[in-house]
Structure formats: structure tokens, C-alpha cells
C-alpha positions in Angstrom: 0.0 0.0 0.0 1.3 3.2 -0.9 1.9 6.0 1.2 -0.7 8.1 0.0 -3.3 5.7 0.0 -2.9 5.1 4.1 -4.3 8.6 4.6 -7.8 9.6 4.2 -7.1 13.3 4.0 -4.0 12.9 1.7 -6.3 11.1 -0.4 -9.0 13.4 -0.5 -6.8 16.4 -1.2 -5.4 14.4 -4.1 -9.0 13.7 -4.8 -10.1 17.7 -4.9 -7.0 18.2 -7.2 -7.8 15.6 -9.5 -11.5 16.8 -10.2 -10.3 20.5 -10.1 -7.4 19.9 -12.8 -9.8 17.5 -15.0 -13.0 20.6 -14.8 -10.1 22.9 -15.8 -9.2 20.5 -19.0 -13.0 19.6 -20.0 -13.2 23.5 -20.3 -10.5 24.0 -22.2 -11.4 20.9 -24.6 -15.5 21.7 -24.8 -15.3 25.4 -25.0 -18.1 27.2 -24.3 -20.0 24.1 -23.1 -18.1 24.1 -19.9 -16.9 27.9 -18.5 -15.8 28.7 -15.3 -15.2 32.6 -16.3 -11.4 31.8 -16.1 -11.5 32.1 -12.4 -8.5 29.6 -10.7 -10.9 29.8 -7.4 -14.3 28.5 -9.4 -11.7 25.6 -10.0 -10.7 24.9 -7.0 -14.1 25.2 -5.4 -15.9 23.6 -8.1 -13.3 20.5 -7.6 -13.9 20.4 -3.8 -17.9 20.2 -4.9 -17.3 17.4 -7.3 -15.5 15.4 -4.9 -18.0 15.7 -2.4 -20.5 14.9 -4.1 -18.5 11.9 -5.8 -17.7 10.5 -2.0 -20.8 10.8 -0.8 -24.1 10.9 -3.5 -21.9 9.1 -6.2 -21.7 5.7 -4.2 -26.0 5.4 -3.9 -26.3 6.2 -7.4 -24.1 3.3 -8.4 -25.9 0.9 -5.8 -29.1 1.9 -7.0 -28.2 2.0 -11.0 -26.2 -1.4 -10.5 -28.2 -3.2 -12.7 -27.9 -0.4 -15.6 -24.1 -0.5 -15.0 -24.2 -4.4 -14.9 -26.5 -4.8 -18.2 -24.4 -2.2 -20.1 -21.1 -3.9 -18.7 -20.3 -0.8 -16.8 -20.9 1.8 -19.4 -23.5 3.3 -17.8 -21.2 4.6 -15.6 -20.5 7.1 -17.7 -23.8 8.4 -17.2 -23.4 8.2 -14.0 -20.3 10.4 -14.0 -21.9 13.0 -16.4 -24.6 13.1 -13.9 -22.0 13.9 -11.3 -21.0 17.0 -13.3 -24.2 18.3 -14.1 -24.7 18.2 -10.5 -22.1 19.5 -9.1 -23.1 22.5 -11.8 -26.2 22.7 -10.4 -24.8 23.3 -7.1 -22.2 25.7 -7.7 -23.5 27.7 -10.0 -19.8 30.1 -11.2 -19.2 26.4 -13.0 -21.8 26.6 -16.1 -22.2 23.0 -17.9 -24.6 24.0 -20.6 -26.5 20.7 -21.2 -26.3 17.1 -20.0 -24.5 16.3 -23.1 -21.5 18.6 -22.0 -22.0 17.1 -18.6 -21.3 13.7 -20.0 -18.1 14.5 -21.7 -16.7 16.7 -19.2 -17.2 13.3 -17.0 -15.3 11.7 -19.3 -12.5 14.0 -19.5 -12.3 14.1 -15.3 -12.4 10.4 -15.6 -9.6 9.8 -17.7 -7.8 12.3 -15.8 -8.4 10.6 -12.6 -7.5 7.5 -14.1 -3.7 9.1 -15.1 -3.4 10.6 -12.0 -3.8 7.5 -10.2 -2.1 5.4 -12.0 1.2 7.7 -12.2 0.6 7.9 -8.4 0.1 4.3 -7.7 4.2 4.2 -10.1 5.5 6.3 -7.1 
């Protein structure tokens, strides 16, 4: 087990980053369908959001989708991820996702990026 993984806050904070750097790509990739008015602290907040809402809403959304995610061999999870987005732009409203669409690819983007990020970390 790696260092970082033995701490809950460490992991967390890693977390936040993650979901703040792959917002910052998505918006940068979709354009216009993901803005955050090039504010650095509608980032960072809008990361914290999304990992709050991916620790603690994402979890009983997977329980209660399971047999979507199971019949579609786990590519309903993407769905599930867009959904994460949207909501965590319906929250904070600074971070604008113009349609579910957006939503979906942005989750796709933060995905991907939390799946680089963890895998370089998991190298250390």
C-alpha cells in the first residue's frame, strides 16, 4: 500500500486536485460548453464540490443504478459520471455545464484524468 493511500485526508486532497485539474481541462477541450469565467478559485471550489458529491451521492447512485451499470457492462457509468458533473453545476452555479450532453463529456474528461493521475501515483 502506498503512502498516499494510508491517509484519508491525503487522499482526499489528491481527490479535490484531480476533479479541479480535469474541470479545468474539460473546459479548455468543450469550450463554451463548460466555462468557469477563467476564475483559478471556481476551480478549486468547483473540484472540492465534485468530490464531495462523488464520495458521498456518487456511491448510492451506483448501488441503486447497479443493474444499468451491470446490463451495459459498466458503461453506464459514464452516465453516472456526467450526472455527477451536471450536479455538481447545479450546485455551484460560477461552474456553467450547458446541457447534459457537456455534462457527460466533461465526466469523461475528469475520468480519464483521474485514471492518469492514479495510475502515475500508484508508479510512485
Amino acid at each position: 500500500m502506498h503512502k498516499f493511500q494510508e491517509k484519508p485526508l491525503i487522499r482526499f486532497l489528491i481527490r479535490w486536485l484531480v476533479c479541479g485539474l480535469g474541470i479545468w481541462i474539460a473546459a479548455a477541450i468543450l469550450g463554451n460548453r463548460v466555462s468557469y469565467n477563467n476564475d483559478i478559485y471556481v476551480i478549486l471550489i468547483a473540484g472540492l464540490v465534485l468530490a464531495i458529491i462523488n464520495i458521498v451521492i456518487k456511491p448510492i447512485i451506483v448501488i441503486l443504478a447497479l443493474p444499468a451499470v451491470l446490463l451495459t457492462l459498466g458503461l453506464f457509468m459514464i452516465i453516472i459520471n456526467g450526472l455527477m458533473v451536471f450536479l455538481a453545476s447545479k450546485l455551484y452555479t460560477p461552474l456553467h455545464v450547458t446541457n447534459f450532453g457537456a455534462a457527460i463529456l466533461a465526466g469523461m474528461v475528469i475520468g480519464l484524468i483521474n485514471y492518469l493521475v492514479t495510475t502515475i501515483l500508484e508508479g510512485i
